[in-house]
N, C-alpha and C positions, 0 to 999 in steps of 0.2 A: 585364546579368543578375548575381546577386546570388552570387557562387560557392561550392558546398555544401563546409561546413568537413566535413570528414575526422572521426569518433570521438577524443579523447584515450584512447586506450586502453592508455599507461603512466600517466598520472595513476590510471584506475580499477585499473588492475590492480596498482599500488603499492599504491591504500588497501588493497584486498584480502588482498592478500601480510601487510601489517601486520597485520590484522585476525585473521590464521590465526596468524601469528608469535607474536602478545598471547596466544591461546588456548591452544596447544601444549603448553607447560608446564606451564598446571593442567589440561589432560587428564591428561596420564602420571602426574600426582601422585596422581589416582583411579582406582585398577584395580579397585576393587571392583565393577564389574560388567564383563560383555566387552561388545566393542562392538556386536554382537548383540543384546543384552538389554539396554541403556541407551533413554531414553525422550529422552534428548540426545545429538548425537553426541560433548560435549566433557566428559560425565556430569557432574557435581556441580561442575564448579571447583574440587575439595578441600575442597568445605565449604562454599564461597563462597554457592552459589544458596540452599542451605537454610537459610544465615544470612539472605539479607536476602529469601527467601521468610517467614520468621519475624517482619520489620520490613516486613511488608506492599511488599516492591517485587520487581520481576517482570522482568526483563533477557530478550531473546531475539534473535538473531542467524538468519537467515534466507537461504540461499544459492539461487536457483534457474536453473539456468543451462539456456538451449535452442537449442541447435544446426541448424543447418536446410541443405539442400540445396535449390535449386529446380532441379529434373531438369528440368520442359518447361515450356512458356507462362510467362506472364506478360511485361515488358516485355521480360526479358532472363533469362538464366540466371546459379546462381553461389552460391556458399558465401555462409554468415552466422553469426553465433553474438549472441542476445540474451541478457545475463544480469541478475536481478536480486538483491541484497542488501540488505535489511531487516535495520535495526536497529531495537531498540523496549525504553522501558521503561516499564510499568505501577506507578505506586504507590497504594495502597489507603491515600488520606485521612482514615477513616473510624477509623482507631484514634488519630489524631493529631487531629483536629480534635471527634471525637465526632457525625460525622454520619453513620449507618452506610449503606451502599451509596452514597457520595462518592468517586470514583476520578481519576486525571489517568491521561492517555495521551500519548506521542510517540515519533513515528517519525522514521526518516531513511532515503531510499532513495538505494544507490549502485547508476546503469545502467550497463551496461558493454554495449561494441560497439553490433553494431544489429542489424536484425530484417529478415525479405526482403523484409515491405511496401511500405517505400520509397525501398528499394535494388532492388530485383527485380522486382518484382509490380507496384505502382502503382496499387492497388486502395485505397479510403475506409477498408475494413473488414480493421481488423488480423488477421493472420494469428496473431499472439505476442502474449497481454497484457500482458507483460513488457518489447513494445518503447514503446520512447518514447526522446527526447534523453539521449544519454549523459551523465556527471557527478550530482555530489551533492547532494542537497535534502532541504528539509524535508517529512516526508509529511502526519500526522496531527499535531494539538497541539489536546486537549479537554479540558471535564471531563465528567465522566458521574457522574449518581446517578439508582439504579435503588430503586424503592421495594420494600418485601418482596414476596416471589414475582415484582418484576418486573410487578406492575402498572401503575406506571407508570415510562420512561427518559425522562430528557433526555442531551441534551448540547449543549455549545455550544462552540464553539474553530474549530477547522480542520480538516476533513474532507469526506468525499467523498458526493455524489448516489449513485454507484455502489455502495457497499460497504451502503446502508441501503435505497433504493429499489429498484434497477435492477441487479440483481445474481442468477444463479441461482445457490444455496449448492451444489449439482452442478458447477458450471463451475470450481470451485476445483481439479478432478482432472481439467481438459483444458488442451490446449496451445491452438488456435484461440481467440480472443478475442469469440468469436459468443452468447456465452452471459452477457454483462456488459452493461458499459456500451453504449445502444445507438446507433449511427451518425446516426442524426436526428438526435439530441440533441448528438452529438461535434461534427459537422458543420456543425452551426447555431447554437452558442452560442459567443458569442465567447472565444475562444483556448481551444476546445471544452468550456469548462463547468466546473464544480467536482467533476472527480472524476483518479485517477489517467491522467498523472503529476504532475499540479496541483493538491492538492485546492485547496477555498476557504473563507473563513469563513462560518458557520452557525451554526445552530439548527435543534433537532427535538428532538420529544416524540413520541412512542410508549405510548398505552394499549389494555391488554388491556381490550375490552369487554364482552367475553364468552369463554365457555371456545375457540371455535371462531374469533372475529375479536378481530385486532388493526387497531389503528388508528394511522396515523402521519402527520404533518404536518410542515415544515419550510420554513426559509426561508433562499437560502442567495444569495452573491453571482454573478452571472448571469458574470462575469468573475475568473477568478482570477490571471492574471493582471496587473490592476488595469486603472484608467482608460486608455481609449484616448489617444494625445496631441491627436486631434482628433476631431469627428466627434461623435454622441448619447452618451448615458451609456450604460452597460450594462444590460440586462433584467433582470429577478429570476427567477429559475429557484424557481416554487413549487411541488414537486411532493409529492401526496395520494397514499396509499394506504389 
């Protein structure tokens, strides 16, 4: 049997450290607002964010850390802490190229620890949307251009089934993972599908048809992961809304 590696959780908790360390300083250098009334908690970077908000690019840092106790049931009982950090910047194409609503996007997510799913519990359906394999990857990498009002989006690059299809925009302000991506699809697609902590390569377009429906299509790799080393190819995960 195949013996379960352990978390690195000085590696993640190193980037971490760094990540706060890099910020630190151009916080204290912006006191103009408290930290109370800031709309970030490292406010302006001294200037930084409004300058290259000004040059169309969009930086955002992301901490979400969930702690868990499993008091009774499941396989076993016993402490856990899943956490996740999101890095991301958006640059707005569209003043540089001249094609307006043209955007690029890329993420990076660092998991830290694990979650009591599958240390604890032993249940298919995560308990934490947050857990997944600790260590650093790439999330998201698209472009997107949105036509006026947004009648019509594309995108194409690397991204998730889950955040466009199979997602309730409510689920974002819960801990339980019952409310996203859903367990058939996790389950049943190999190396569970194109969506977090995997996305996949894709395409989708999204038009507004009428005031009341929208319409959305995509095509997206059944495998994100990649090719198996033996065995069928992988399925195309085509899902319509």
């Amino acid at each position: 049997m195949k013996r379960h590696q352990r978390p690195n959780r000085r590696l993640v908790w190193c980037s971490v450290a760094l990540v706060l360390l890099c910020l630190t300083p151009i916080a204290y250098a912006n006191q103009t607002a408290s930290l109370w009334s800031r709309h970030h908690l490292f406010g302006d970077w001294g200037g930084i964010r409004p300058f290259l908000a000004a040059h169309g690019v969009k930086l955002g840092a992301v901490e979400q850390p969930v702690p868990s106790d499993v008091l009774g049931g499941g396989a076993k009982q016993g402490k856990a802490f899943a956490g996740l950090l999101t890095l991301s910047a958006r640059v707005h194409l569209g003043r540089y190229t001249g094609i307006d609503g043209l955007s690029a996007y890329v993420s990076a997510w660092i998991v830290q620890g694990h979650g009591p799913t599958a240390y604890y519990v032993h249940s298919l359906s995560g308990l934490s949307y947050e857990e997944a394999t600790d260590g650093a990857r790439l999330g998201d990498a698209y472009l997107s251009w949105r036509a006026p009002h947004d009648v019509i989006h594309i995108k194409i690059g690397k991204f998730g089934i889950d955040e466009n299809f199979d997602q309730n925009p409510a689920a974002s302000v819960l801990v339980n993972s019952n409310f996203t991506y859903r367990n058939i699809m996790a389950n049943n697609l190999p190396g569970g599908g194109p969506a977090y902590s995997y996305e996949g390569p894709g395409v989708m377009i999204a038009f507004q048809a009428t005031r009341q429906l929208r319409l959305r299509g995509g095509l997206f790799s059944g495998d994100p992961l990649g090719q198996p080393l033996e065995g069928p190819a992988p399925p195309l995960a085509i899902p319509t809304a």
